[in-house]
C-alpha positions in Angstrom: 7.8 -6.1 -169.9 5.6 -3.6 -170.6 6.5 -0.2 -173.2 5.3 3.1 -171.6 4.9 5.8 -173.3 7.2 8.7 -172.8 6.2 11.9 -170.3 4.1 9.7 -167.3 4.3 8.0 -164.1 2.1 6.0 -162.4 1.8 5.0 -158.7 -0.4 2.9 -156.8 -0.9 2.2 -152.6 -2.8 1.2 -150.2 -4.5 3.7 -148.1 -7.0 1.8 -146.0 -10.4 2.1 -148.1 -10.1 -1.8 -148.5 -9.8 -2.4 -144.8 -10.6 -5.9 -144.8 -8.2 -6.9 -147.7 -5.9 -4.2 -147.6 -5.4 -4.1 -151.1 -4.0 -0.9 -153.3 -7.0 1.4 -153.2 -5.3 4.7 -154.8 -4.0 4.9 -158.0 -2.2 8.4 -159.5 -1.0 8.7 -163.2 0.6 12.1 -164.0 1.7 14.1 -167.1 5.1 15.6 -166.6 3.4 18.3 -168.9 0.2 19.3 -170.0 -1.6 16.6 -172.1 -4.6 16.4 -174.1 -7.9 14.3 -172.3 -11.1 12.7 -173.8 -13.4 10.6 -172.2 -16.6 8.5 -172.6 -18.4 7.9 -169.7 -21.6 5.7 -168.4 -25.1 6.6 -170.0 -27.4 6.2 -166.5 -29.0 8.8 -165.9 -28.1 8.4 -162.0 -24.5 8.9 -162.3 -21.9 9.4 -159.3 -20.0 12.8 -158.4 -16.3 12.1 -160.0 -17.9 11.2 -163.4 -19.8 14.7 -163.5 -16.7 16.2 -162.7 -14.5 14.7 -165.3 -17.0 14.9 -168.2 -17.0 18.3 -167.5 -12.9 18.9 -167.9 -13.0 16.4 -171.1 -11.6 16.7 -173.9 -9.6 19.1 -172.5 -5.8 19.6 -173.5 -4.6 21.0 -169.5 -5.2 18.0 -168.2 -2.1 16.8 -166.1 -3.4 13.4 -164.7 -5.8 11.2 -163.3 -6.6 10.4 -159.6 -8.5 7.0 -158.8 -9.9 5.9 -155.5 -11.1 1.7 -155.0 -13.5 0.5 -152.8 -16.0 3.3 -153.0 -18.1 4.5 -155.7 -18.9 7.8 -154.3 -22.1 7.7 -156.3 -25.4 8.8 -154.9 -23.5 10.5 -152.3 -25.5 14.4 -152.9 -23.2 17.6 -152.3 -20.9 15.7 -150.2 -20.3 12.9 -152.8 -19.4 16.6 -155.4 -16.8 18.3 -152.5 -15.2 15.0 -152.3 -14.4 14.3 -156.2 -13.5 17.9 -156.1 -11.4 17.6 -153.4 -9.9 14.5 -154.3 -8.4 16.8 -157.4 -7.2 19.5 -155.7 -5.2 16.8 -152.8 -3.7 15.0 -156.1 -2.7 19.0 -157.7 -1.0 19.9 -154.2 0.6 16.5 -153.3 2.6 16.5 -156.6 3.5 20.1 -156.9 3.3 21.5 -152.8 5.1 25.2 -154.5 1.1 25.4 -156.3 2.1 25.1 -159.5 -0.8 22.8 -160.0 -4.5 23.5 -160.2 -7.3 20.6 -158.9 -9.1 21.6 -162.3 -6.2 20.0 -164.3 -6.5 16.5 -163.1 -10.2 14.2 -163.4 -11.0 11.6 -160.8 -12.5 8.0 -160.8 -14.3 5.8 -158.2 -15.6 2.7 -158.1 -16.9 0.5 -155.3 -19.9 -0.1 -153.3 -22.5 3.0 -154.0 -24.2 5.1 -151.5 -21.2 5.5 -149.3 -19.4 8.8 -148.1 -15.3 8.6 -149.2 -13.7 8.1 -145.9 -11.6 11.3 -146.8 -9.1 11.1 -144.3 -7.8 7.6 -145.5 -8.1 8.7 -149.8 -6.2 12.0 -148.8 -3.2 9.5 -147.2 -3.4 7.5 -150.2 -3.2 10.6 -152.5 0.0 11.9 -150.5 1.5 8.1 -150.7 1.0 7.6 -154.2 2.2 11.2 -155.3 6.0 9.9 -153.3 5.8 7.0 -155.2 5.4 8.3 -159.1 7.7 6.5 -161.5 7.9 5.9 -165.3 8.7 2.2 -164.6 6.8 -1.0 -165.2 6.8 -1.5 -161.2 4.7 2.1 -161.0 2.4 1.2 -163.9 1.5 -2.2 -162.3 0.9 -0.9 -159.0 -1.3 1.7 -160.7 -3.1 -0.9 -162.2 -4.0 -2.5 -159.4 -4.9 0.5 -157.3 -8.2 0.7 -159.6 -9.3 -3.3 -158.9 -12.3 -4.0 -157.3 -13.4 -8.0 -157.3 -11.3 -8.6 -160.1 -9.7 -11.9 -160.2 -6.1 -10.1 -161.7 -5.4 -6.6 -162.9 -6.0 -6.1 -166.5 -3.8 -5.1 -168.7 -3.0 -4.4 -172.6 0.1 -2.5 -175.1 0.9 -1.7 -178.1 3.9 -0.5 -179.5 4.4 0.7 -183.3 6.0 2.8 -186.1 4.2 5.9 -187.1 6.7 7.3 -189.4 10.1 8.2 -187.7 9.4 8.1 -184.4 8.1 4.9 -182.2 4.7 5.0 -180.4 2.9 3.6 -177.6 0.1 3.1 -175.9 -0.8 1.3 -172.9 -4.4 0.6 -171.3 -5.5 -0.8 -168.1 -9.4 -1.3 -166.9 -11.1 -2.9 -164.0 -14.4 -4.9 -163.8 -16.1 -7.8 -163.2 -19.7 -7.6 -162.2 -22.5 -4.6 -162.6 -21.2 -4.8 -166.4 -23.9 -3.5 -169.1 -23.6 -2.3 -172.6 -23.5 1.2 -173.3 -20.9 1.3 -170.5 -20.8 -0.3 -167.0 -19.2 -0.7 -163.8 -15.9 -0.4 -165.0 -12.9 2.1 -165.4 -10.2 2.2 -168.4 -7.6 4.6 -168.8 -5.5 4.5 -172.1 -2.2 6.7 -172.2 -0.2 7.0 -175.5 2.5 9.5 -176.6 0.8 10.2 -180.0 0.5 13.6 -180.8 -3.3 14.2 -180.7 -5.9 17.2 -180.8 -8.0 17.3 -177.7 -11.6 16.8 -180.4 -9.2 14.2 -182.3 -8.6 12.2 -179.5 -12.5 12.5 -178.4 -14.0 11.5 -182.2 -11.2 8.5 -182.0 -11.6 7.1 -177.9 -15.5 7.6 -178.5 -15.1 5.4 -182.2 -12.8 2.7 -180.0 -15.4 2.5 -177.2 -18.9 1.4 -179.8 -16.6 -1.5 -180.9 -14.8 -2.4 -177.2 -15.9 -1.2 -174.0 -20.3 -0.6 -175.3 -20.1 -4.4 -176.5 -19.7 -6.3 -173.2 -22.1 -7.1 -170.8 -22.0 -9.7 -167.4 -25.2 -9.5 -166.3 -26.4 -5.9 -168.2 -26.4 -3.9 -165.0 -25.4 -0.1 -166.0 -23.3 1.3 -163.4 -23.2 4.8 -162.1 -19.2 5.4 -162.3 -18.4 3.5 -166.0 -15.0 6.0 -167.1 -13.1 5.6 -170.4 -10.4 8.1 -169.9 -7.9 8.9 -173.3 -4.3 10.5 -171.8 -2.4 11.3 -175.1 0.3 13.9 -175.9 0.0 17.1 -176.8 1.1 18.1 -180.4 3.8 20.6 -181.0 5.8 22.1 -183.8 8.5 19.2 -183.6 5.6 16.6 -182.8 2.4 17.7 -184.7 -0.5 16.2 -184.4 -1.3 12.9 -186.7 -3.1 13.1 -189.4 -3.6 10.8 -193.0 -1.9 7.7 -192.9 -0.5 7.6 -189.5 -3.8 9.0 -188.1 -5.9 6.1 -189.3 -3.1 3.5 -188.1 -3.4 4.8 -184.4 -6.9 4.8 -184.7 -6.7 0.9 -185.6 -4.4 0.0 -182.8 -6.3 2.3 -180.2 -9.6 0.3 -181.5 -8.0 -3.3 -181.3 -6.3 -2.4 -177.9 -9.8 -1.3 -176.5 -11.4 -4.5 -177.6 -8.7 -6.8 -175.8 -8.5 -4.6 -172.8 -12.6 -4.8 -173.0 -12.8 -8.3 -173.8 -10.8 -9.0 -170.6 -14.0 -7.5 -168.1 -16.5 -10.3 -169.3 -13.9 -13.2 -169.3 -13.3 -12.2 -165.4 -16.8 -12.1 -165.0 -18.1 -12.7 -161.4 -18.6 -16.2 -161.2 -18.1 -17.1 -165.2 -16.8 -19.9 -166.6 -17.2 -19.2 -169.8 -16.5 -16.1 -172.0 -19.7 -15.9 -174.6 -18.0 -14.4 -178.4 -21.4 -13.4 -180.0 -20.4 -12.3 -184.0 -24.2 -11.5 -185.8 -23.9 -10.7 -190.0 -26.4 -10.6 -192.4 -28.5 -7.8 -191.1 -29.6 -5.3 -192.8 -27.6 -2.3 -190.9 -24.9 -2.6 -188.1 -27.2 -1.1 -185.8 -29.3 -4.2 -186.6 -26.9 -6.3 -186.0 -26.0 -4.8 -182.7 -29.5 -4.7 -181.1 -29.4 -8.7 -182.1 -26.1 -9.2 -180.4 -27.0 -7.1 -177.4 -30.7 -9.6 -176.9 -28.9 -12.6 -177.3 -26.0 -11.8 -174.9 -28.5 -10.3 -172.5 -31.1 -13.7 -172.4 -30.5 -15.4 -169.3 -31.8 -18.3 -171.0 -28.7 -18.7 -173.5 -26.4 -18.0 -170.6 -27.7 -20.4 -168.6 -27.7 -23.3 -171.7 -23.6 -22.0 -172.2 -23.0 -22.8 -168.4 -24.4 -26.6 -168.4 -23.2 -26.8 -172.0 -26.6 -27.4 -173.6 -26.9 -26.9 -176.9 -30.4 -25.7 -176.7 -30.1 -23.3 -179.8 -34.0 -22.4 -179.9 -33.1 -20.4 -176.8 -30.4 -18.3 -179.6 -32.9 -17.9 -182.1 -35.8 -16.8 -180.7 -33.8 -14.2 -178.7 -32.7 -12.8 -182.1 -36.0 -12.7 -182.9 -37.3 -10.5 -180.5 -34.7 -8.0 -181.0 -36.9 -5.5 -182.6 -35.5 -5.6 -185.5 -35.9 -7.1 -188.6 -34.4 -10.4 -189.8 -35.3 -13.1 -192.4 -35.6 -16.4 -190.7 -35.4 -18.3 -193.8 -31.7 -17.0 -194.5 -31.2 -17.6 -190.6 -28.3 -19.9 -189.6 -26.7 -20.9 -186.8 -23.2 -22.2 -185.4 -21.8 -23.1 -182.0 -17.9 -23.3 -181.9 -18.2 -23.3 -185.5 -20.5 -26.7 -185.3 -23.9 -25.9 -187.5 -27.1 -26.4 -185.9 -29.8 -24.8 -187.8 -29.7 -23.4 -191.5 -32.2 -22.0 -193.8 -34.9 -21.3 -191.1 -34.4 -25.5 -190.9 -32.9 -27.7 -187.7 -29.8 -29.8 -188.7 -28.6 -32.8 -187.6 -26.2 -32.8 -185.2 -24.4 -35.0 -182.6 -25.9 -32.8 -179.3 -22.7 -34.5 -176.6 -20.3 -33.1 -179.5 -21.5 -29.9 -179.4 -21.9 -30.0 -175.4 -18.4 -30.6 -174.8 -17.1 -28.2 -177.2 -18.8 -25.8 -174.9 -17.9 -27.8 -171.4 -14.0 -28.2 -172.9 -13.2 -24.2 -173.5 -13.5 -21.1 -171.6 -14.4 -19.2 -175.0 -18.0 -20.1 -176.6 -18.4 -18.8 -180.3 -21.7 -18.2 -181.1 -21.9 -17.3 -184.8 -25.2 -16.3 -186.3 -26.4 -15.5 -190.0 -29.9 -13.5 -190.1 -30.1 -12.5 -193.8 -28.1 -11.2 -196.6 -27.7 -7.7 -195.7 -24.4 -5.9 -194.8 -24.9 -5.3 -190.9 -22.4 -7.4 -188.7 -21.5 -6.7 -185.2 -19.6 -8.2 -182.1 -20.7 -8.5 -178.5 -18.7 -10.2 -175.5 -21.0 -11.3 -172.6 -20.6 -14.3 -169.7 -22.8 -17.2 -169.0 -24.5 -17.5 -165.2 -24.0 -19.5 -162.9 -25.0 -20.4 -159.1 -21.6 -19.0 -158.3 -22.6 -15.5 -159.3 -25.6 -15.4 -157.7 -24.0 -16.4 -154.3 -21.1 -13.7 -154.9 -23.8 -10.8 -155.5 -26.1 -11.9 -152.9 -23.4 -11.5 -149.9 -21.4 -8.3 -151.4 -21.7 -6.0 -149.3 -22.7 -8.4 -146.1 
């Protein structure tokens, strides 16, 4: 069962943008009030239509929901791609509230699909007017929602939390789609978190965009920056008998915000086209975090070490010298490596090892933990990345034939 917070509803249909599959294509979540909105959103510079138009309403404390079309990116699309995500906002605004109590300005969009396609805006303006019958603050609602947003996801994707912050019981809830196109610093994936915490609109921005450089900016597939990568912060909006958090309770929220945006993220690479195996990559021992993030970022982006993790080869020169080339410093004397917590090379040194231990440790788990020391210093970061395989070359090769 899944705890939603108090004051949304959710919906999610099928409107005919998947023809082939007919799979749930819009997805509506609404604010029964005004509630505050952040978002972080993908760094490439070519960047589709609904993302230009919900960075500009974010962090924004209007905002009265979110309206997500599947199965088409609307990215590199020109002025048409623009009237369509603007569009898209004002159908959602006048299909929950026909009297015009709502304006397209309060709600921001998301898209995702195959890029370089015009929104067949006939079938999303069906799907809008479906979904807005359908809103409901049940589980049933939030599910359908979640799958409204899927793309070649194997399952939706889904995470909670529910907690104490003084007197009064909290929650938030995320859900995120993703599989391929997936590159740090944001990819080809959406997230939307919604909690009933009390939170300023630059509050919830400092905390989604501190949540994000430890989740959703350390995953990668294959390193492929999308144009449409949304990470979208709902929250409520403070008031005299709920004001906003702050101390204590502030810095609790922020933890659970930060560990459910790590296992929603974490969930993206381990439904990786293609994957079988979900690559942990923990680096310590730089001399910054930053450091130890560019090393984490090399190692998960070698095709070499994803390739090895595949056919379970524990060909660790392939780790090493890709931490190497980072461009960053590292003492390769102090250097050290593990696989599944088996040692393989220490002090700059091979050890001896049993290689058919070590290969099926990889073969007999989905999870591979690749943990590697690289001096004394106090950097230390994580990264989440797949390994490759013939399967994901075949998938990517045929998508849109």
């Amino acid at each position: 069962m899944v705890h939603l917070p108090i004051g949304f509803r959710f919906a999610g249909v099928s409107a005919g943008i998947k023809s082939k599959s007919g799979a749930k294509d819009v997805t509506l979540i609404v604010s029964d009030i005004p509630c505050v909105a952040a978002g972080v959103y993908t760094t490439n510079q070519v960047v589709a239509a609904p993302v230009v138009l919900s960075r500009s309403r974010t962090p924004s404390n209007t905002v009265r929901g979110i309206v997500v079309n599947s199965g088409n990116a609307n990215a590199c699309t020109g002025a048409q791609g623009s009237k369509d995500a603007m569009a898209m906002t004002e159908l959602a605004a006048k299909a929950i509230d026909p009297k015009g109590g709502l304006r397209g300005e309060q709600f921001v969009v998301m898209s995702t699909g195959v890029i370089g396609r015009f929104l067949p805006m006939q079938k999303v303006a069906l799907g809008i007017e479906l979904a807005a019958k359908e809103l409901a603050a049940s589980e049933s609602g939030f599910l359908n929602a979640c799958d409204g947003i899927l793309t070649t996801d194997i399952a939706r994707k889904v995470s909670e939390r529910t907690f104490e912050l003084g007197n009064r019981t909290t929650h938030i809830v995320g859900m995120c789609k993703g599989a391929g196109m997936i590159g740090p610093k944001m990819a080809t994936m959406l997230a939307i978190i919604i909690t009933d915490a009390p939170l300023e609109p630059a509050e919830a921005q400092r905390l989604l965009q501190a949540a994000a450089n430890k989740s959703f900016n350390c995953i990668s597939v294959e390193g492929h920056m999308s144009t449409n990568d949304s990470l979208v912060l709902l929250a409520a909006q403070p008031s005299p008998q709920s004001p906003s958090l702050s101390g204590e309770q502030l810095d609790r929220f922020a933890s659970e915000l930060t560990s459910l945006a790590i296992e929603l993220a974490k969930k993206i690479p381990d439904d990786g086209e293609g994957a079988t195996h979900l690559i942990e990559i923990s680096i310590h021992g730089a001399n910054t975090d930053a450091d130890a993030d560019a090393i984490a970022r090399n190692i998960a982006l070698s095709n070499l070490v994803k390739t090895a993790i595949t056919g379970g080869d524990p060909n660790w020169g392939r780790i090493v010298s890709a931490a190497g080339f980072a461009g960053v410093p590292l003492r390769p004397d102090l250097t050290a490596l593990r696989i599944n917590d088996l040692p393989l090379f220490d002090k700059g040194e091979p050890l001896p090892f049993d290689a058919s231990t070590v290969s099926n440790s990889i073969k007999g788990s989905k999870l591979t933990r690749i943990d590697l020391k690289v001096g004394l210093g106090p950097g230390q970061a994580m990264h989440w990345t797949t390994d490759l395989n013939t399967e994901y070359v075949r998938f990517n090769s045929e998508y849109t034939t």
